[in-house]
Legacy VTK file of the C-alpha trace (Angstrom):
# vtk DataFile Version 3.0
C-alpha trace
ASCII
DATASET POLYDATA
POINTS 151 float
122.418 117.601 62.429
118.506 117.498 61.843
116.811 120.467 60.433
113.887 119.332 62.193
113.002 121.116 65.125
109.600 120.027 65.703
109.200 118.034 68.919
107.317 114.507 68.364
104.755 113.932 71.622
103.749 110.606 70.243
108.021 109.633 69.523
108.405 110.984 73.134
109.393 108.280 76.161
107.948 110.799 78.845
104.484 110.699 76.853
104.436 107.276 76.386
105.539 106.174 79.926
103.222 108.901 80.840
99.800 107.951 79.248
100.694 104.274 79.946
100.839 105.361 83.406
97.617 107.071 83.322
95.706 104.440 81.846
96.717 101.768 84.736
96.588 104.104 87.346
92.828 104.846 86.014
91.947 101.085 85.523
93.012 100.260 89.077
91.295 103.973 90.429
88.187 102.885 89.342
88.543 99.777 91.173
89.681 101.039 94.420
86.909 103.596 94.368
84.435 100.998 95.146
85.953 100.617 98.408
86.993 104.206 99.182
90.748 103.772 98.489
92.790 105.422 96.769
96.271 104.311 95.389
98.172 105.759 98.658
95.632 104.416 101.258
95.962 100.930 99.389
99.574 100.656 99.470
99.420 101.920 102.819
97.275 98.650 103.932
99.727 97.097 101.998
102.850 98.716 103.910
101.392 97.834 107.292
99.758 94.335 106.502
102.056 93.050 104.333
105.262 94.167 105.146
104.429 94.868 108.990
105.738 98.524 108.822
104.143 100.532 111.306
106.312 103.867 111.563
105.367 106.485 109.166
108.931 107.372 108.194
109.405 103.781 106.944
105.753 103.772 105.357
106.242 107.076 103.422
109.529 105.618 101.980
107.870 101.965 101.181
105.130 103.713 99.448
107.607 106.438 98.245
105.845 109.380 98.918
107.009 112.276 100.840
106.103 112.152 104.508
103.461 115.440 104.283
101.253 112.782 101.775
101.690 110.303 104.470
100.695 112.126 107.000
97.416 113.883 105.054
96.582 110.025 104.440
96.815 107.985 107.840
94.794 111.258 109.085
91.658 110.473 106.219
92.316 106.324 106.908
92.188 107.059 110.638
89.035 109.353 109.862
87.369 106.605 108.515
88.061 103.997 111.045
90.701 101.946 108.648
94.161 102.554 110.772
94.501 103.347 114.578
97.656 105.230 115.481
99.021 105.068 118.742
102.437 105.651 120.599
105.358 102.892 120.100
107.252 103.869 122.672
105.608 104.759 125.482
106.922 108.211 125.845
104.301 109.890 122.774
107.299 110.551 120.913
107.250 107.839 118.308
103.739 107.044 116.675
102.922 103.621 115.181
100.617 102.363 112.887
97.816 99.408 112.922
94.741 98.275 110.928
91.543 97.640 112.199
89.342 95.175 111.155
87.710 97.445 108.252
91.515 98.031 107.463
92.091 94.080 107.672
89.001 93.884 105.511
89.592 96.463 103.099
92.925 94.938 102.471
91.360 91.561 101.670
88.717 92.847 99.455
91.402 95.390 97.433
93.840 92.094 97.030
91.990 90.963 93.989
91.291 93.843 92.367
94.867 94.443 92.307
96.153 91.435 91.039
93.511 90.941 88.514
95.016 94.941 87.356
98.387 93.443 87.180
97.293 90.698 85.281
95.667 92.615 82.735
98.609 94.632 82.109
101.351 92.008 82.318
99.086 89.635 80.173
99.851 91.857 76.967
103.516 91.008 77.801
105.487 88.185 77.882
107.425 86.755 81.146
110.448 88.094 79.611
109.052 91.618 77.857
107.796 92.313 81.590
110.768 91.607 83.319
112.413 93.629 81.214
110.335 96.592 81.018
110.788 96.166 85.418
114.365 96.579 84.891
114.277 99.622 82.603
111.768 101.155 84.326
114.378 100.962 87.344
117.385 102.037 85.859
115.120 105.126 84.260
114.409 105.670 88.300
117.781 105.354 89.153
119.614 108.292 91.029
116.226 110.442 90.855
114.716 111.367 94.227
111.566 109.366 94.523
109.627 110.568 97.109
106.640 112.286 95.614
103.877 114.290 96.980
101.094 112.054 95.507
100.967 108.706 93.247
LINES 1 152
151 0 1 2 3 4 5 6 7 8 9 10 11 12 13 14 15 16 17 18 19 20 21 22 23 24 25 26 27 28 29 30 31 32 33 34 35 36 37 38 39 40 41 42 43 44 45 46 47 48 49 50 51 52 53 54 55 56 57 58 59 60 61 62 63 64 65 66 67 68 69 70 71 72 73 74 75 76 77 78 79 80 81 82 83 84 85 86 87 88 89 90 91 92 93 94 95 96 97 98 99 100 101 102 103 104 105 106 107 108 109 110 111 112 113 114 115 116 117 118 119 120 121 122 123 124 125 126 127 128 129 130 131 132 133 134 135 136 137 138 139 140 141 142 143 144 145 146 147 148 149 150
């Protein structure tokens, strides 16, 4: 039994996942700024272009945010003239979700600045080291609730 009871930040997982986290999220932040996104409204665009979801329910868990967040952001997007809601089924009960062209447009300009943040991070690791550190990462998530209030 160590004698040691001195807790190492810098030996800690949660730091390092932690400021690892930071400085990607910051990299890609600045990024998005120039566009006025953030990280939800982008993978919002993402959820509704790219994967064709257009119920919040099914966006909040895509994203994996809680539906409050997702709900605070398709009100700012549709603010600023990137989403138009609308009723799905006729009776106002469901609502659905669609991009307008500066959604459409926002999408295509954010594209490249995420990839090229991807690639910046992935190209410090090798095919293997990142497909591994993708299926840690998951097993670290695994059997924790995931919906968060912001990413």
């Amino acid at each position: 039994m160590s004698t040691d009871n001195k807790y190492r930040l810098h030996q800690s997982l949660g730091y390092q996942l932690s400021l690892t986290s930071r400085l990607q999220e910051r990299r890609f932040d600045d990024q998005l700024k120039t566009l006025g996104l953030t990280r939800i409204t982008w993978c919002i665009l993402l959820a509704v272009e790219n994967e064709a979801l257009v119920n919040p329910s099914d966006i909040a868990r895509f994203v994996g945010i809680d539906r409050t967040a997702t709900s605070r952001a398709l009100r700012q997007m549709e603010t600023g003239g990137i989403i138009a809601r609308g009723s799905g089924k006729g009776d106002g009960r469901t609502t659905t979700v669609a991009l307008t062209g500066k959604g459409r447009e926002l999408h295509r300009l954010a594209t490249p600045m995420a990839r090229d943040n991807a690639q910046h991070w992935q190209s410090k690791l090798t095919d293997a080291e990142t497909k591994e550190l993708c299926r840690l990462m998951g097993k670290l998530r695994a059997g924790e609730d995931a919906a968060l209030k912001r990413l």
